[in-house]
C-alpha positions as CSV (number, residue, x, y, z in Angstrom):
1,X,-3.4,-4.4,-2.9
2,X,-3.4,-0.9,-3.7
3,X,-0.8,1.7,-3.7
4,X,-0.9,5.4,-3.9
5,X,2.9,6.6,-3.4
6,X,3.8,10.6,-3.1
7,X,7.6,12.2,-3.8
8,X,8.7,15.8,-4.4
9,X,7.7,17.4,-0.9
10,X,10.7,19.9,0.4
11,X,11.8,22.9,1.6
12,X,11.8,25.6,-0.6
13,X,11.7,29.4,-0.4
14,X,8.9,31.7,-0.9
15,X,8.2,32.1,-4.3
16,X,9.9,29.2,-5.6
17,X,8.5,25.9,-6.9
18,X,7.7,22.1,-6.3
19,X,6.2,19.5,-8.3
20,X,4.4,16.6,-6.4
21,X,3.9,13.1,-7.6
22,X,1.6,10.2,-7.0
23,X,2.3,7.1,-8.5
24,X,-0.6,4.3,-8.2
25,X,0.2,0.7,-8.2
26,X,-1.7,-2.8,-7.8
27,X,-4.3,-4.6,-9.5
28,X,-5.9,-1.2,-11.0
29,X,-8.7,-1.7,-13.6
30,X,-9.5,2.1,-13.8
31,X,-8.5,5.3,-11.9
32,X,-11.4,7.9,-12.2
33,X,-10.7,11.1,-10.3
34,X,-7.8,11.9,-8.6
35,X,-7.3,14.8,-6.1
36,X,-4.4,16.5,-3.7
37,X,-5.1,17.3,-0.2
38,X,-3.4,19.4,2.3
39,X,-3.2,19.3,5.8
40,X,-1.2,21.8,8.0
41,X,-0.2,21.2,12.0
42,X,-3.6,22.4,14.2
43,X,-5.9,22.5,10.6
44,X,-8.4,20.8,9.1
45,X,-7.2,18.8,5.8
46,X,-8.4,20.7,2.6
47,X,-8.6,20.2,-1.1
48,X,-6.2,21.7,-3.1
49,X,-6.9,20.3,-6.3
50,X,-9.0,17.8,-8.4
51,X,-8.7,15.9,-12.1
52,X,-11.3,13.7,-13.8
53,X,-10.5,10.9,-15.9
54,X,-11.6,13.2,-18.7
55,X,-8.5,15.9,-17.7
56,X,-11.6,18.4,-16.3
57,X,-9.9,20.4,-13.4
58,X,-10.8,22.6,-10.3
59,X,-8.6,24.4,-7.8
60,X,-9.2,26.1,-4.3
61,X,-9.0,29.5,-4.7
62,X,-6.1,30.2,-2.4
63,X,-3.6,28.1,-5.1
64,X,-5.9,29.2,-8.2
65,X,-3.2,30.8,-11.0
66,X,-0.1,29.0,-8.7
67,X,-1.0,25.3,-8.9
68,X,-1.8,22.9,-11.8
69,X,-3.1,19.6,-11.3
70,X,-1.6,17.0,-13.9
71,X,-2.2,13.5,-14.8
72,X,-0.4,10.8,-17.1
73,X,-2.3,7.8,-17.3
74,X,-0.2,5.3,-19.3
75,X,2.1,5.8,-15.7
76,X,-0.9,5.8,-13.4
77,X,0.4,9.5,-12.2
78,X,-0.8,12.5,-10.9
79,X,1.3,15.4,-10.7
80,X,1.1,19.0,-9.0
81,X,3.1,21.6,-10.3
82,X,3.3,24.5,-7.0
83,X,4.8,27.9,-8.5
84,X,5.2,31.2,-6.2
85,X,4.8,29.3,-3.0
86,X,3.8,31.0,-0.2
87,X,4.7,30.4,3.8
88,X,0.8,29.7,4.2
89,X,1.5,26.5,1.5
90,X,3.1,24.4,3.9
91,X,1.2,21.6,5.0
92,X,1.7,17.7,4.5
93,X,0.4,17.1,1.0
94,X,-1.9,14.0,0.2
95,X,-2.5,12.4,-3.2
96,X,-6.5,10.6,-3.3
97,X,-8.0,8.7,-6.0
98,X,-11.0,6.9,-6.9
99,X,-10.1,4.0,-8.2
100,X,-11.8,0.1,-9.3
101,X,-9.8,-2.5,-8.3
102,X,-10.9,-6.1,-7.7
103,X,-14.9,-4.7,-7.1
104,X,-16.9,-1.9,-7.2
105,X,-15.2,1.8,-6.5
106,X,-13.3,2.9,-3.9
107,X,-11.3,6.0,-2.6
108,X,-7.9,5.9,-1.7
109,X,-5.2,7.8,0.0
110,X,-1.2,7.6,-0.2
111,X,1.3,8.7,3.1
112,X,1.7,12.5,2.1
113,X,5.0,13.6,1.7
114,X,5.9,17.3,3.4
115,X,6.2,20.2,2.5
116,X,7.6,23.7,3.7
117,X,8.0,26.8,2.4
118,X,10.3,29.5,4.5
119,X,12.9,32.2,4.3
């Protein structure tokens, strides 16, 4: 059975910073790319960020220069470091990997964890 576990969502004020984490567990033979989504009440979700296993990134534009995607793989981690937040950045943020476990490859998701930036 696998795990993909979020922490770090909270309210902040504009301009100020958050760093997400999303720790993988379970019978994990290799994590390929990982990715964080964002989903906001009344909006469609939207990628925010994505990693390769070989540390190649790509942002959305709207966090491009505020938002760097991290991984540490001897911790099966992904990280995203949120600077200058903005009230438009709050949303429930996902973590989503591809993954082999047990068989062939297979995308996964973890709970999201919240958060909101205001005043």
């Amino acid at each position: 059975q696998v795990q993909l576990v979020e922490s770090g969502g909270g309210l902040v004020q504009p301009g100020g910073s958050l760093r997400l984490s999303c720790t993988v567990s379970g019978n994990i033979v290799s994590i390929y790319t990982m990715r964080w989504y964002r989903q906001a009440p009344g909006k469609q979700r939207e990628l925010v960020a994505t990693i390769t296993s070989g540390g190649n990134t790509n942002y959305a534009e709207s966090v491009k220069g505020r938002f760097t995607i991290s991984r540490d793989n001897a911790k099966n981690t992904e990280y995203l470091q949120m600077n200058n937040l903005r009230p438009e950045d709050t949303a429930v943020y996902y973590c989503n990997a591809d993954l082999q476990s047990s068989g062939p490859l297979v995308n996964y998701w973890g709970q999201g964890t919240q958060v909101t930036v205001s005043p």
